[in-house]
ROBA-462535 format. One line per 10 residues: number of its first residue (from 1); for each residue x, y, z of N, C-alpha, C. Coordinates in nm, 4 decimals. Layout:
N
NUM = X,Y,Z,X,Y,Z,X,Y,Z | ...
% end
This chain:
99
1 = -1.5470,-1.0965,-0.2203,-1.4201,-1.0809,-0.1535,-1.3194,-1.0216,-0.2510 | -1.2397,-0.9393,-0.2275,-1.1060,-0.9028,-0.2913,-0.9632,-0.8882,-0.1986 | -0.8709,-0.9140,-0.2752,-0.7770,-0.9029,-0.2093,-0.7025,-0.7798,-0.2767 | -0.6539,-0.6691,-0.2157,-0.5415,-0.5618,-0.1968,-0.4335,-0.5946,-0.1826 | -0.3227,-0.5329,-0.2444,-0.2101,-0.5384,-0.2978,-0.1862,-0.3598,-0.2442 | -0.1277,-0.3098,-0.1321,-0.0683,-0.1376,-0.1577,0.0919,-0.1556,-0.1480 | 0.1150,-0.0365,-0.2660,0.2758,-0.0581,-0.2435,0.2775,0.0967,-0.2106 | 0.4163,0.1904,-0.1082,0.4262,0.2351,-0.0715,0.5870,0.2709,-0.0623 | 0.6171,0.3861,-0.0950,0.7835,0.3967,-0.0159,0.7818,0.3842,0.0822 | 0.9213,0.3380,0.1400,0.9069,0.2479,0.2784,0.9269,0.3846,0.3995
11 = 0.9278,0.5043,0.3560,0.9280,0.6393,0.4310,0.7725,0.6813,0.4866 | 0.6804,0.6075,0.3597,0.5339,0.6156,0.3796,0.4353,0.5046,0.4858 | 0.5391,0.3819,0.4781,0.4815,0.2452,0.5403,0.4453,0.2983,0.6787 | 0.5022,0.3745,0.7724,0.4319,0.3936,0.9031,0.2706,0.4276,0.8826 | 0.2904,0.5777,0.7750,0.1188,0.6021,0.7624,0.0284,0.4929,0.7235 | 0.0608,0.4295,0.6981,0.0063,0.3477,0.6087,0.0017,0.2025,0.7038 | 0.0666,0.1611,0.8073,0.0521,0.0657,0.9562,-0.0516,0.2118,1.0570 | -0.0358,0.2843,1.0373,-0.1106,0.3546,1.1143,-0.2755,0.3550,1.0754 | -0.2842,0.3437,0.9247,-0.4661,0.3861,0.9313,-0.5116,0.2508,0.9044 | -0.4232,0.1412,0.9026,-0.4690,0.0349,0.9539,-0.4919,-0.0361,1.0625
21 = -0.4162,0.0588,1.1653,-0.4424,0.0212,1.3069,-0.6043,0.0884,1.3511 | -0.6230,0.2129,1.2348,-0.6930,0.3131,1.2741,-0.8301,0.2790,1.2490 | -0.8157,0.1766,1.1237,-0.9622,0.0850,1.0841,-0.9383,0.0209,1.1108 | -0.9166,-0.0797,1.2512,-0.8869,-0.2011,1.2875,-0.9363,-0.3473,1.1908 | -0.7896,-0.3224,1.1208,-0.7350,-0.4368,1.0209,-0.6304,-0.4573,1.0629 | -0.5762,-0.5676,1.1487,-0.5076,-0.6192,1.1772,-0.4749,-0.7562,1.0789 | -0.4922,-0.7419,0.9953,-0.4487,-0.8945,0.9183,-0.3948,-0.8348,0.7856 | -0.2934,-0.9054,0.7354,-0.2468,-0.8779,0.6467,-0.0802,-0.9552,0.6686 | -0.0400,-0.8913,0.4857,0.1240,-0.9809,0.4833,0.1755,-0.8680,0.4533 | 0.2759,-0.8528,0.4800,0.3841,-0.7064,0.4546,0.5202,-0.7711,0.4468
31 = 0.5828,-0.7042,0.2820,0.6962,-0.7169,0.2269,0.7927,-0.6045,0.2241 | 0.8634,-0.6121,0.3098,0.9531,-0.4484,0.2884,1.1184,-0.4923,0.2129 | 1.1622,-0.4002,0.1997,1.2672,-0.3610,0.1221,1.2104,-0.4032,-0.0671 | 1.1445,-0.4043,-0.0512,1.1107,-0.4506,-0.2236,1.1261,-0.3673,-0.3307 | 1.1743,-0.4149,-0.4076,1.2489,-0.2936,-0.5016,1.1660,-0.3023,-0.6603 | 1.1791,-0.2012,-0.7305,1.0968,-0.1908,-0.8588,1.0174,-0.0488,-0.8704 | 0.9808,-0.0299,-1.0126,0.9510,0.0720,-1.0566,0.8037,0.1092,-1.0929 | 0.7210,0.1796,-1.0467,0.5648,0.1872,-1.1158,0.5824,0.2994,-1.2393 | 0.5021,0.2609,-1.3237,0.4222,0.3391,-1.4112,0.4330,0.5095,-1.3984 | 0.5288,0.5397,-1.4785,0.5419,0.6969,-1.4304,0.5983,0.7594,-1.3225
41 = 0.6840,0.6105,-1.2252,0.7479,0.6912,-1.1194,0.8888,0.6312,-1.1258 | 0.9329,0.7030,-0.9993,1.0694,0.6619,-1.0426,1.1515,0.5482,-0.9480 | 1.2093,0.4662,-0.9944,1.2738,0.3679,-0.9349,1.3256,0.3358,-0.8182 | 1.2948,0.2335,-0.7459,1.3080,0.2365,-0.5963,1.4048,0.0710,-0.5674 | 1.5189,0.0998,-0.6206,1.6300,-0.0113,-0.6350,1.6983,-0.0502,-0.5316 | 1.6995,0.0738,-0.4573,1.8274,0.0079,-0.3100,1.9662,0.0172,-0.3308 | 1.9745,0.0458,-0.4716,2.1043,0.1288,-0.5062,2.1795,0.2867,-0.4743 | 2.2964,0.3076,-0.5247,2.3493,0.4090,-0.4801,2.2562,0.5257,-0.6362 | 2.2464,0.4193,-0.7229,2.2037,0.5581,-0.8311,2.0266,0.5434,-0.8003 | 1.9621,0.4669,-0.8058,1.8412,0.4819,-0.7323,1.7905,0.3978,-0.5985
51 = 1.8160,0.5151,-0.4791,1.7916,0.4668,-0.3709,1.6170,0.4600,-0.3039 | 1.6105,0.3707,-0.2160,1.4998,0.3866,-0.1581,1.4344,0.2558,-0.1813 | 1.3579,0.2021,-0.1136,1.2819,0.0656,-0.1124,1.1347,0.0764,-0.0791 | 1.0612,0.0087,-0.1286,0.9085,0.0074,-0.1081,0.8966,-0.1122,-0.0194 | 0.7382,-0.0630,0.0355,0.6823,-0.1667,0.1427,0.5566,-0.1994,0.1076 | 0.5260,-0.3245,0.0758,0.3776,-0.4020,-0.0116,0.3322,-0.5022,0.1163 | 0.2188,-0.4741,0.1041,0.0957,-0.5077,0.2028,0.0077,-0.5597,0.1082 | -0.0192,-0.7121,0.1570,-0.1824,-0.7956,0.0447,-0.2328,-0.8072,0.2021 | -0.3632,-0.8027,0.1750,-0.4744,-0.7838,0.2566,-0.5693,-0.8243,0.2142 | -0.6613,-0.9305,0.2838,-0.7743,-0.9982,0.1824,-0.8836,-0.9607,0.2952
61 = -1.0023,-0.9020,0.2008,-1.0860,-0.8366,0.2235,-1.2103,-0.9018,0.2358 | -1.3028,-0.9491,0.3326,-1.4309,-0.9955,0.3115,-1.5377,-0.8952,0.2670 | -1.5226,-0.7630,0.3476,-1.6637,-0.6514,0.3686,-1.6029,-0.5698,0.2874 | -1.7076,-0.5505,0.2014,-1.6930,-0.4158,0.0798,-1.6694,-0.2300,0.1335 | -1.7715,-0.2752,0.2891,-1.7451,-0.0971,0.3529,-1.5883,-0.1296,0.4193 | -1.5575,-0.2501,0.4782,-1.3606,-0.1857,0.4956,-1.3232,-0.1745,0.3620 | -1.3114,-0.2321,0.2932,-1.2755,-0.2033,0.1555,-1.2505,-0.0469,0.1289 | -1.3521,0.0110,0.1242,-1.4106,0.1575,0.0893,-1.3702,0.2487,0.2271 | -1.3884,0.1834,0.3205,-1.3222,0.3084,0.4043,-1.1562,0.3187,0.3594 | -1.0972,0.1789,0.3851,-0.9585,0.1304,0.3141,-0.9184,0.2756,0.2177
71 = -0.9849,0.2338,0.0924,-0.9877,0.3543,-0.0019,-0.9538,0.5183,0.0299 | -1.0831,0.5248,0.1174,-1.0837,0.6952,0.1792,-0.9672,0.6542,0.2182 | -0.8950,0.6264,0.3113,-0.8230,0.6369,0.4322,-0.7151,0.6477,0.3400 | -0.6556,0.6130,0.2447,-0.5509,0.5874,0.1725,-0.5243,0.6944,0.0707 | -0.6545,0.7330,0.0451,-0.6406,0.8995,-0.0483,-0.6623,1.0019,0.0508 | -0.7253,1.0028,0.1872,-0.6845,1.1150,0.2506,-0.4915,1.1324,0.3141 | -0.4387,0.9908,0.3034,-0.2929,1.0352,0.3625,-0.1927,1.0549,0.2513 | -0.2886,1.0262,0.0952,-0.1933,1.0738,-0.0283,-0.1995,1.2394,-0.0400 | -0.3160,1.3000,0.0313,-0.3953,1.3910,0.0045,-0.2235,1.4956,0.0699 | -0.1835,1.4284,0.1800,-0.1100,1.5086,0.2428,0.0311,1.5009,0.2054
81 = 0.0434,1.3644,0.0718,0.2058,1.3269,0.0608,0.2214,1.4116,-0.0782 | 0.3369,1.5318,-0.0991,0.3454,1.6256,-0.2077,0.3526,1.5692,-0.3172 | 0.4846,1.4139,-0.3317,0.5294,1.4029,-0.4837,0.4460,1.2896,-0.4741 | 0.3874,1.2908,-0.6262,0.3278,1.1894,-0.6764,0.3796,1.0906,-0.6770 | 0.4997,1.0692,-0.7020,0.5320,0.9362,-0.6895,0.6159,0.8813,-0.5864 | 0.5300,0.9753,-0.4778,0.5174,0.8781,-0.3399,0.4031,0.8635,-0.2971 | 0.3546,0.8979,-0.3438,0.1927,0.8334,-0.2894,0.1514,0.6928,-0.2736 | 0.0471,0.6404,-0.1698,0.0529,0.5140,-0.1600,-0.0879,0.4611,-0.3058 | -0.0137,0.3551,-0.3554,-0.0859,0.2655,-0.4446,-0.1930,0.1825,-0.3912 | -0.3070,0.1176,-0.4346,-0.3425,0.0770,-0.3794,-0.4335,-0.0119,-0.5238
91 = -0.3927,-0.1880,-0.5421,-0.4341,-0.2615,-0.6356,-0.5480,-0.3545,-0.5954 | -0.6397,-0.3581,-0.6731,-0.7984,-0.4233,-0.6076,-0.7870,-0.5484,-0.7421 | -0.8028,-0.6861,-0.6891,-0.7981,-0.7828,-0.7580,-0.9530,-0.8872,-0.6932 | -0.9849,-0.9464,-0.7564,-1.1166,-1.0093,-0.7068,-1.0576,-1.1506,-0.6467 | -1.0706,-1.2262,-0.4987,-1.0845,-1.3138,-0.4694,-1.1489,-1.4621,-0.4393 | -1.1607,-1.5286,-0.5236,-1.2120,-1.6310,-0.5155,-1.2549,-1.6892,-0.3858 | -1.1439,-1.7099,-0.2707,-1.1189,-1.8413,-0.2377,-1.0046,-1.8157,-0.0754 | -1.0679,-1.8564,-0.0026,-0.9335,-1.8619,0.1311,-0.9669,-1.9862,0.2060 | -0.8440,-2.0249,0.1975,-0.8470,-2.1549,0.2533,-0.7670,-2.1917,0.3548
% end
């Protein structure tokens, strides 16, 4: 099992409710307005000097092929987003345990 972590600008979060409707995954937790900076991109504060807010989705995964379609599905709609640092993230952590 693993659980997913994608963070996303919140301009991207529709595509991103969409190819999850599209691999019917309906489960998950979604955090919007969340603010903070990744690795090489640029800041998403909610402020007037850096505007814009991200939208984070954890999703716990039993089957390794949603997993992997997950994957495709998430680099074909980066495939189409220009700036890199809007592209959707997508963090793979190993799950123990659901209770």
């Amino acid at each position: 099992m693993k659980i997913v972590f994608t963070v996303c600008n919140d301009v991207y979060a529709p595509r991103l409710m969409d190819l999850l409707e599209k691999l019917e995954i309906d489960y998950y937790t979604r955090w919007d307005q969340v603010t903070g900076k990744g690795h090489g991109t640029e800041p998403h504060l909610g402020t007037r000097s850096f505007p814009g807010h991200n939208a984070v989705l954890m999703i716990a995964i039993r089957e390794e092929d949603i997993l992997e379609r997950l994957i495709r599905g998430i680099e074909e709609v980066n495939a189409q987003i220009l700036r890199a640092d809007d592209k959707i993230r997508l963090f793979q952590v190993p799950l123990e345990r659901i209770v």
